[in-house]
N, C-alpha and C positions, 0 to 999 in steps of 0.2 A: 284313164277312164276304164273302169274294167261294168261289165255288163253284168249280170246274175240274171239267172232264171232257179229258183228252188236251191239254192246252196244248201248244202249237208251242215248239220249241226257242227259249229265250231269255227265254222269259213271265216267269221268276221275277225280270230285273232291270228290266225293265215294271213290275211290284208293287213293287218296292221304289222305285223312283225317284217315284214318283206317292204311293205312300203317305205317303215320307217330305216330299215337298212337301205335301201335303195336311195333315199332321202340323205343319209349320214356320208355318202361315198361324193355327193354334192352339195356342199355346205353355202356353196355360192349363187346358187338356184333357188327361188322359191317354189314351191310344188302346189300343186291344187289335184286334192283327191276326187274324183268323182264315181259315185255308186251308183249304176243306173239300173232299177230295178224291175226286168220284163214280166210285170204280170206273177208274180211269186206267189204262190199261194203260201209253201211253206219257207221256212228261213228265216224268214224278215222279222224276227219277233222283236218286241218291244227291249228286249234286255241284248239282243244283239247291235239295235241302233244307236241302242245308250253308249253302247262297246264302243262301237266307233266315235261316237260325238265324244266321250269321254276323253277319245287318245288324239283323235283328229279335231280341232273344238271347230272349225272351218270345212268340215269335210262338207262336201252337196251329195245330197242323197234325192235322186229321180225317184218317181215311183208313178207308175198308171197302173188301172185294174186289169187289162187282159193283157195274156202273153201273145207277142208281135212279133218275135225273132229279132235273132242277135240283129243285124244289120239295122232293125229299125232302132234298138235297145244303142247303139252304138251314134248313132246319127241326132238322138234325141241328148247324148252324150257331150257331141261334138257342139253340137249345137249353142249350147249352154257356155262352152267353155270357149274363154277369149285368152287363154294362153297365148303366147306365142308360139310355141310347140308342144304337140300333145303325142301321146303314149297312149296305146291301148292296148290289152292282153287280158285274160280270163282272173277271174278273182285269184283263181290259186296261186296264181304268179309261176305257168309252167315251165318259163326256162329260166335259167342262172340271170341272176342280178347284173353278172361279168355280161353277160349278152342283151340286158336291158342298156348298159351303159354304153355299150357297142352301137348302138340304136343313137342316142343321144348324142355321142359322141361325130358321130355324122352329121347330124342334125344342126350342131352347133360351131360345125366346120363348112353351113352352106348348103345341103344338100335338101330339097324340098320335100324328098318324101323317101323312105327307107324301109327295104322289104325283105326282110330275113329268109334265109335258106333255111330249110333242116337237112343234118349231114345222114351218112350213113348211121351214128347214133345211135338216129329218129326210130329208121327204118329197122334195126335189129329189136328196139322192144314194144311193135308193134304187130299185129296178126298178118302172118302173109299173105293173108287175102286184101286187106285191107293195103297193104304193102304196095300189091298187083294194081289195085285201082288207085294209088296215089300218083304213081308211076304211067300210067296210063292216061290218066290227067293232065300229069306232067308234057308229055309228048305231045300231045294237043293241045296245050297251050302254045309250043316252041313248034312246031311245025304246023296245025289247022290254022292258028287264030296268030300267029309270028308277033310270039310276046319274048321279048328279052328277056321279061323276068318273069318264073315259067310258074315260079311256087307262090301258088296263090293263097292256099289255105293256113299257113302259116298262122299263130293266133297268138302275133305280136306284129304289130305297125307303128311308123311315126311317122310326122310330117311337118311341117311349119304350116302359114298361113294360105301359102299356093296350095300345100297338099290339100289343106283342111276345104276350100271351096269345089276342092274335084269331091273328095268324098262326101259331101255334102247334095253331092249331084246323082249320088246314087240311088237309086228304088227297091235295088233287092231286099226283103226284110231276113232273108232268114240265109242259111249257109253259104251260098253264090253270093253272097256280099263281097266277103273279098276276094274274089275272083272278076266281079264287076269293076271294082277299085281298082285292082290294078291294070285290067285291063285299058280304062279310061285313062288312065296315067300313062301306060305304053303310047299309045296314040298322042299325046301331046309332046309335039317335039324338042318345047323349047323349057319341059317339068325337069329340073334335074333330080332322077330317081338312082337311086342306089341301092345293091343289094351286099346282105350281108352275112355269113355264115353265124350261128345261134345253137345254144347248147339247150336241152332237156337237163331240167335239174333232177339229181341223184333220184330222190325218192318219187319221180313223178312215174 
């Protein structure tokens, strides 16, 4: 399920190239693409959707008029889809395909809900400031609110169908989504949640 709010000219063949790799490493999986579209003004054009139906002929494409934030864009997502386990991440698809299948691979070993780490990587090509408050965050989740699994913001998750009815119980619409999600997960003792370390691709 990847969410979009105004994707930059060209997004749609981003999604398909990544997907369709992501798709190719699992031949024995069927996949269901979902595009949930938050209130876009621009992006969405008519030669973009064709893009997609063209290469996806089953993609599902969301779309409401006003932008609501990711969390609701995500839940409007979920919603729809009766996978057995579902994948969500930003259209760009910003970490390594190796670390989407790290995700699944858990998934499909049992595990109800899977909440990637970002490693030190993360933090070298992002702004120190930004760094400081991640990190800060971080601390307070593992010590204010005693969350096992501390990185919230992470913008990749999975989960099977236990996960999918926690997240579905969330309200936040916009960034504290998932930080809500996991939180509610934390607190369920008997959710088998797992975390996993996940790479930033090259060029992101």
């Amino acid at each position: 399920i990847l969410p979009c709010y105004n994707p930059p000219i060209g997004w749609e063949r981003i999604v398909i190239s990544k997907y369709k790799k992501l798709r190719s490493l699992w031949p024995e999986l069927i996949f269901h693409l979902y595009v949930v579209n938050d209130g876009s003004k621009l992006g969405f054009s008519e030669e973009s959707i064709a893009y997609l139906v063209t290469n996806v002929p089953d993609v599902h494409i969301l779309s409401y008029i006003s932008n609501q934030g990711k969390g609701f864009a995500l839940r409007v997502g979920v919603a729809k889809c009766t996978s057995e386990y579902i994948l969500y991440t930003d259209w760009d698809f910003p970490y390594t395909i190796d670390s989407m299948c790290k995700v699944m691979t858990l998934l499909l070993q049992g595990e109800d809900v899977v909440v990637p780490i970002r490693g030190n990587d993360y933090y070298s090509r992002i702004p120190f400031f930004r760094s400081c408050i991640s990190k800060c965050f971080y601390w307070c989740n593992r010590h204010v609110f005693r969350m096992e699994h501390y990185d919230t913001q992470t913008g990749l998750k999975g989960f099977n169908r236990c996960g999918r009815s926690v997240f579905l119980s969330t309200k936040i619409k916009t960034y504290l989504f998932d930080w809500e999600f996991v939180f509610r997960c934390c607190r369920i003792y008997d959710l088998k949640v797992k975390s996993i370390d996940v790479e930033l691709r090259e060029d992101v």
